[in-house]
N, C-alpha and C positions, 0 to 999 in steps of 0.2 A: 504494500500500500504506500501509496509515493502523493505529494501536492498534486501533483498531474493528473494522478489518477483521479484524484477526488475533484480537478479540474472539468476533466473527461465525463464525469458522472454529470455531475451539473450541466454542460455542454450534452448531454444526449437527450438530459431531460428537456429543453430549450430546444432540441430538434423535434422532438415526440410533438410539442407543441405547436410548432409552426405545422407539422405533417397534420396533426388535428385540426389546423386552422382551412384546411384546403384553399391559403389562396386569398382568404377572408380576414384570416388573422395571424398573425407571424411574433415571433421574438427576433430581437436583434441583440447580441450580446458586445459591449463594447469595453474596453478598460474602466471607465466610471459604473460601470453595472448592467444591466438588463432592462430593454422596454420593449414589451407586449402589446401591440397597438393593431388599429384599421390598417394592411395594409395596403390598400385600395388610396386611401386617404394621406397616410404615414400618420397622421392625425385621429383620433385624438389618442394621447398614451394611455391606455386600461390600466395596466397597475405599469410602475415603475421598480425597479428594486437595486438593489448596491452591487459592486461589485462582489463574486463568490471569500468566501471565508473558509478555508480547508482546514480541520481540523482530524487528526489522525491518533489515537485513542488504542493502542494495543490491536486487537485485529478489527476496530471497527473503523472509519473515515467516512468522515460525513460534510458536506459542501452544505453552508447557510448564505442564504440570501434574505439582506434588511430590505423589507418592503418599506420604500419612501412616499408610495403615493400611487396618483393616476385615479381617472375615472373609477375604477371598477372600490378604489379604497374611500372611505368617509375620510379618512386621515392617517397621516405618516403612524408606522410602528406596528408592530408585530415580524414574523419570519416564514420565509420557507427554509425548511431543511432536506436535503437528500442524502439518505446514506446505507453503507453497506457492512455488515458487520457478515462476521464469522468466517471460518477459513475452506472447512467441507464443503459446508453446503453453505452459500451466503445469503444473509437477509438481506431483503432490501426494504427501505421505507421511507414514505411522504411524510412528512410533519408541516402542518402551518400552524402557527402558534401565537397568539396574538394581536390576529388579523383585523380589522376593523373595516370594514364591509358595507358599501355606501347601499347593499339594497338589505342588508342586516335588519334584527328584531328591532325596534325603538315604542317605545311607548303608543305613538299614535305616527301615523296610524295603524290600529294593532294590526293589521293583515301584510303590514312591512316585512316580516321576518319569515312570512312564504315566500315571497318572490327572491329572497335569497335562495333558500330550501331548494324549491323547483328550479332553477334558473342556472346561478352560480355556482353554486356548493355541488349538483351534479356533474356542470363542467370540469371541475376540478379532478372531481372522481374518475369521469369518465378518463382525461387527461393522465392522469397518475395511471390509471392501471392500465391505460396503452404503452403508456410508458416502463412499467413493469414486466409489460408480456415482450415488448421488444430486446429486452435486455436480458430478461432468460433465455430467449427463441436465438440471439444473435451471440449470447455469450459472455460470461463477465469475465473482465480482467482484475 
């Protein structure tokens, strides 16, 4: 387990998404961090995030991304995590932690916190485990 690699992890997750996006929605990753935008438009950024964070942990390495923003956030803070632990057989796992979610629950109006639900939060899902199935199907390093 090497920076690179946990470079690599994060970089395949960011392809899995643009390949979900068919065309409609893309990542671009660049030294200052990651945006996820229309890209038909290049405009407007859905979420924003930092540059990757490699951390490497005995046999686990997991790449974090500071979510700073964009459409898709109510406001800067929370993370995505990627990461791969174990040496046999290895886990792999999405964490978002923190996220604060501009179609999120809010008090009023109270039907706010389904169109998260239904909407976004399945994107994500759906997102993650293409992205898992590709990476056992293609092989980890």
């Amino acid at each position: 387990m090497t920076e690179q690699g946990g470079r690599d992890l994060g970089s395949s997750y960011w392809r899995a998404v643009t390949r979900f996006g068919r065309g409609l929605v893309g990542a671009r990753e660049r030294a200052e961090g990651v945006a996820v935008r229309l890209v038909v438009l290049q405009r407007p950024v859905l979420l924003q995030l930092g540059p990757p964070e490699v951390a490497i942990d005995g046999d686990r390495i997991a790449c974090r991304y500071a979510i700073q923003g964009g459409l898709l956030a109510r406001r800067p803070g929370g993370s995505l995590t990627l990461s791969q632990s174990g040496d046999g057989r290895p886990e792999l796992r999405v964490a978002v932690h923190g996220f604060h979610p501009r179609l999120g629950a809010r008090t009023r109006p109270h039907w706010s916190g389904a169109l998260y639900h239904q909407l976004e939060h399945r994107l994500h899902l759906a997102i993650s485990r293409r992205w898992l199935r590709s990476l056992t199907q293609d092989g980890l390093r």
